[in-house]
VOTORLUM-898672 format. One record per residue (C-alpha): residue in three letters; x, z, y negated. Coordinates in steps of 0.1 Angstrom, whole numbers, padded with zeros to 4 digits, always signed. Each point is the difference from the previous one (the first is absolute). Example, Ala and Ser with C-alpha at 12.3 -4.5 7.8 and 13.67 -1.06 7.14 Angstrom:
BEGIN
ALA+0123+0078+0045SER+0014-0007-0034
END
This chain:
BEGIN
UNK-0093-0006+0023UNK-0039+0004-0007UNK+0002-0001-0034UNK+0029-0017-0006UNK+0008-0039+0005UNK+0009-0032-0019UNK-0020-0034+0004UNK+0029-0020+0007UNK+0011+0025+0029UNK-0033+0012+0010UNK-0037-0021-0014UNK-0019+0023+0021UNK+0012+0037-0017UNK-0010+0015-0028UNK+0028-0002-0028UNK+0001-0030-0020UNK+0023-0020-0024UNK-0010-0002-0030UNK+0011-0029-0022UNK-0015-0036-0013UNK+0010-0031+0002UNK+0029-0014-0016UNK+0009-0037-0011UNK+0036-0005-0007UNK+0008-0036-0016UNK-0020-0030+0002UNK+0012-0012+0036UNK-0010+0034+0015UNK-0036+0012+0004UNK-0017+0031+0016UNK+0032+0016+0009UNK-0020+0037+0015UNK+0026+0031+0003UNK-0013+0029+0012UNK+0027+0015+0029UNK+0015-0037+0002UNK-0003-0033-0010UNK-0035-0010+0021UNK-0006-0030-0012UNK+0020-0030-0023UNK-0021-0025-0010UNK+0024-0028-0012UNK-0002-0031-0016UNK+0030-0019+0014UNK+0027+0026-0007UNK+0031+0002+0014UNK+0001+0025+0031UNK+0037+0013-0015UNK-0018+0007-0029UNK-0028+0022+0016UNK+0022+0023+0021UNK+0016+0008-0036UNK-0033+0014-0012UNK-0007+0022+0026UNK+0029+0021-0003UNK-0001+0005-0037UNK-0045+0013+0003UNK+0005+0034-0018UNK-0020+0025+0017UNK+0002+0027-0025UNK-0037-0001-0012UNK-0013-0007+0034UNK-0027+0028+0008UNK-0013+0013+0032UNK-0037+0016+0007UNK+0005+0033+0017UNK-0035+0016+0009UNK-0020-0007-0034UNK+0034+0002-0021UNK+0018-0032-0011UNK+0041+0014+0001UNK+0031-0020-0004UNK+0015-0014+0030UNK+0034+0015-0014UNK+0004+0034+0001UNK+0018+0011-0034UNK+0037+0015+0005UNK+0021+0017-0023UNK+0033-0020-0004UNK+0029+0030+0010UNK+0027-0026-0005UNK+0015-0015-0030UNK-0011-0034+0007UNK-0032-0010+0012UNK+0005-0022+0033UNK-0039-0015+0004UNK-0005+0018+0028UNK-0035+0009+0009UNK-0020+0029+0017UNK-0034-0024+0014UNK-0029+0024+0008UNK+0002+0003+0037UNK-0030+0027+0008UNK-0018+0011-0028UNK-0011+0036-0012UNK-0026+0016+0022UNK+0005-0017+0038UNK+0002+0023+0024UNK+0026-0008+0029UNK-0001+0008+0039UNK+0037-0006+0019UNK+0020+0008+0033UNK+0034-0007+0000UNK+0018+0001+0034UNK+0036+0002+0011UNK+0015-0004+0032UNK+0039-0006+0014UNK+0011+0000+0035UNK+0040+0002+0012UNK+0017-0009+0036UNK+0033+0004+0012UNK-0009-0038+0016UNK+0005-0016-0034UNK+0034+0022-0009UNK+0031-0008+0007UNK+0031+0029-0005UNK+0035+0000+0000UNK+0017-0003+0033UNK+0008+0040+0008UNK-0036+0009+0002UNK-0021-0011+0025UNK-0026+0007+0024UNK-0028-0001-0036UNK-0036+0008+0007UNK-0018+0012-0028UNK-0038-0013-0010UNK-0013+0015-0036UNK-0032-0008-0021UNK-0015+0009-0035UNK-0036-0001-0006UNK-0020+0011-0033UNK-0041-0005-0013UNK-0009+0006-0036UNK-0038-0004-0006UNK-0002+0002-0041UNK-0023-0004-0028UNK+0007-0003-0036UNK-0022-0005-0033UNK+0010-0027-0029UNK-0003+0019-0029UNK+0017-0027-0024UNK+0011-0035+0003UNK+0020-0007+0029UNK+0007+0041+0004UNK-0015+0020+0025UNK+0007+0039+0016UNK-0012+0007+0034UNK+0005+0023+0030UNK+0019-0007+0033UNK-0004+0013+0037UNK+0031-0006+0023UNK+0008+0007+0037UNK+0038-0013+0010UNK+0011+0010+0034UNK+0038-0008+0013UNK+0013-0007+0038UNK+0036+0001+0011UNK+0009-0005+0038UNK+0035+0005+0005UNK+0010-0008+0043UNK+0030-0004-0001UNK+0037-0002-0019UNK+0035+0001+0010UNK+0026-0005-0023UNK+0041-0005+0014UNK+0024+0001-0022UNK+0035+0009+0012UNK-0004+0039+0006UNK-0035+0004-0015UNK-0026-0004+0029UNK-0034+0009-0012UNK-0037-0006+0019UNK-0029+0003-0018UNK-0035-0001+0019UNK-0034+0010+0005UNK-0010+0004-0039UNK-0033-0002-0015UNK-0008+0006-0036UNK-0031-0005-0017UNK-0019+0011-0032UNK-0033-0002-0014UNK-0011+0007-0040UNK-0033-0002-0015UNK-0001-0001-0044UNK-0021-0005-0033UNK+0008-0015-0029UNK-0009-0012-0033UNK+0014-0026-0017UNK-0005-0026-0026UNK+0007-0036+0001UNK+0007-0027-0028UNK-0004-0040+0007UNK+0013-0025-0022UNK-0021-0035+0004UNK+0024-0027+0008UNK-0026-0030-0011UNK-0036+0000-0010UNK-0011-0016+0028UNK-0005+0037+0013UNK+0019+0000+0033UNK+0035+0010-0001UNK+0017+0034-0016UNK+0029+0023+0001UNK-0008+0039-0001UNK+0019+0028-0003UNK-0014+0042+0018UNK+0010+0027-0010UNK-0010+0026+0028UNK+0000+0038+0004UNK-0003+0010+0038UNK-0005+0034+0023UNK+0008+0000+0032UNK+0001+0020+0031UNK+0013-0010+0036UNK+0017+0016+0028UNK+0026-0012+0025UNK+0012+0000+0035UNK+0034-0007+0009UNK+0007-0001+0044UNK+0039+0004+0012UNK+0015+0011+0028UNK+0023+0030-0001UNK+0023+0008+0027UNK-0026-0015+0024UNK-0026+0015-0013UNK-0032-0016-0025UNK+0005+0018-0036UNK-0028-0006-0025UNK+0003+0007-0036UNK-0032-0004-0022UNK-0003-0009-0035UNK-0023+0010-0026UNK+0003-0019-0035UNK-0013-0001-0035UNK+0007-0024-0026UNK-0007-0009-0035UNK+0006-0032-0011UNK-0001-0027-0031UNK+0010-0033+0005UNK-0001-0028-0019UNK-0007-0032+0016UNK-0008-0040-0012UNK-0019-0029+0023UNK-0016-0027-0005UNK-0036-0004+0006UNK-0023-0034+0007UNK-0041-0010+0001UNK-0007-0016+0033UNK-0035+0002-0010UNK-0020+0009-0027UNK-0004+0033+0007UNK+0031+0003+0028UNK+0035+0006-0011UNK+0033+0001+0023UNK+0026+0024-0014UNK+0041+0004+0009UNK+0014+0036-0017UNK+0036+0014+0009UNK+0014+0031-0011UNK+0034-0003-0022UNK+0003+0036-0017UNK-0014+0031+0006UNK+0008+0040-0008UNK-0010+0022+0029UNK+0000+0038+0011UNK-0003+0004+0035UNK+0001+0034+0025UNK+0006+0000+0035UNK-0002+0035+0022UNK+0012-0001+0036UNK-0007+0016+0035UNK+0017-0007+0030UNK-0014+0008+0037UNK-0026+0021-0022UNK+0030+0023-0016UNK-0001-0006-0036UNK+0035-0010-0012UNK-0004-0011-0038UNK-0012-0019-0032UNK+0016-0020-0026UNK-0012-0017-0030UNK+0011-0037-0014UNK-0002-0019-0033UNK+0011-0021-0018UNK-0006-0043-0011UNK+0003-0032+0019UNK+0011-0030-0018UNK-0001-0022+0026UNK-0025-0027+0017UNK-0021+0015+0026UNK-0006-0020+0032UNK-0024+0030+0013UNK-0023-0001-0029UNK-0003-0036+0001UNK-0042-0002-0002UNK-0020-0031+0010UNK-0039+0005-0007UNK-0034-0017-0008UNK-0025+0009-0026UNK-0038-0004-0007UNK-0012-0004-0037UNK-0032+0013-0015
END
């Protein structure tokens, strides 16, 4: 982050701890918390005694420079339970930093790493999954930001060959090919929740609302002869989905996002051999962990 980073994490940045000196007893001097303990100056302590103090330093007043504003390095959280656990919100990126990301997913299947029951046999089938989202988003509060996605996904499935034998059911599959490709837009906002203040971990939670458009093209043979059916779809989508996100750098941050719940409404219309046949519509929610929407990406800080 440009404008964002502790001195115990990162001397070099701009953000700064903010807190003096502190004397505790008359065996300890010059004990200096700013992120952590930097320095003990002792005057023959005990070493048990020492690690005792570090986990009791109270962080609570601790202040943060941000730009030309001096902030708290916690950000304040209404208490939605009963009891109030101690549990912290650190900032994580402050109001005002702009944030530049692509996040990139990418799966791959063969029939060489599957093993099926005994009746079917003769398995060749090679698939893939591929999907870019170039995005950029604004911070318009403490650790909150909204921002705009781009995404292209495009599926492969090769299907050679499969033959199935069991007892008087003798079926051959070959010869299949199936692929899509979707481009979509989105907005979404994003919530982090600091883990420490030393500014490097955090959990976040996106809430998303995506359009998208695609088409298909789904290759079979029928009665010896190639039959192609093409797909046109549209979808609107909001899904809801929480990753964790960490600063390699300064102003570099590597982020891991999967999807676990989403509502969609999705329509597919259908032509065959250039006849067209049909369209149906589809909606409904998904309560379930989504391997394809498993996202991997970096981002740059400014």
């Amino acid at each position: 982050m440009a404008a964002v980073a502790f001195m115990a994490a990162a001397p070099s940045a701009s953000l700064a701890a903010v807190q003096p000196d502190e004397t505790v007893g008359d065996k300890v001097t010059n004990v200096v918390v700013r992120n952590r303990v930097e320095a003990l100056g002792t005057d023959s302590i005990d070493d048990k005694i020492l690690t005792q103090l570090v986990p009791n330093v109270d962080v609570s007043g601790e202040k943060v420079v941000v730009g030309k504003d001096t902030v708290d390095i916690i950000i304040p959280q209404r208490n939605f339970g009963r009891f109030d656990r101690g549990l912290f919100n650190y900032l994580f990126i402050p109001k005002g930093q702009w944030s530049f990301g692509l996040d990139v997913s990418y799966g791959e299947f063969n029939s060489d790493d599957i093993e099926l029951l005994s009746f079917i046999g003769d398995f060749d089938f090679g698939g893939s999954v591929f999907s870019i989202d170039p995005y950029i988003s604004y911070f318009f509060a403490h650790n909150q930001s909204i921002g705009m996605r781009l995404g292209y996904t495009r599926n492969k499935a090769d299907l050679g060959n499969l033959t199935v034998d069991i007892e008087d059911l003798d079926l051959s599959l070959q010869n299949i090919d199936y692929h899509t490709e979707e481009y979509s837009a989105s907005v979404f906002y994003r919530h982090y929740i600091g883990l420490d203040h030393s500014r490097r971990w955090a959990i976040f939670n996106e809430t998303a609302l995506e359009f998208s458009s695609g088409n298909g093209y789904f290759e079979r043979p029928y009665e010896g002869v190639p039959r192609i059916t093409e797909t046109v779809t549209t979808e609107v989508r909001m899904d809801f989905s929480p990753g964790i996100c960490y600063f390699v750098h300064d102003y570099v941050s590597f982020n891991l996002s999967f999807g676990v719940f989403g509502l969609h409404w999705k329509r597919w219309q259908q032509t065959t051999d250039h006849v067209e046949e049909g369209s149906r519509t589809s909606s409904g929610a998904d309560f379930k962990f989504n391997l394809f929407n498993l996202r991997m990406g970096i981002a740059v800080h400014i």
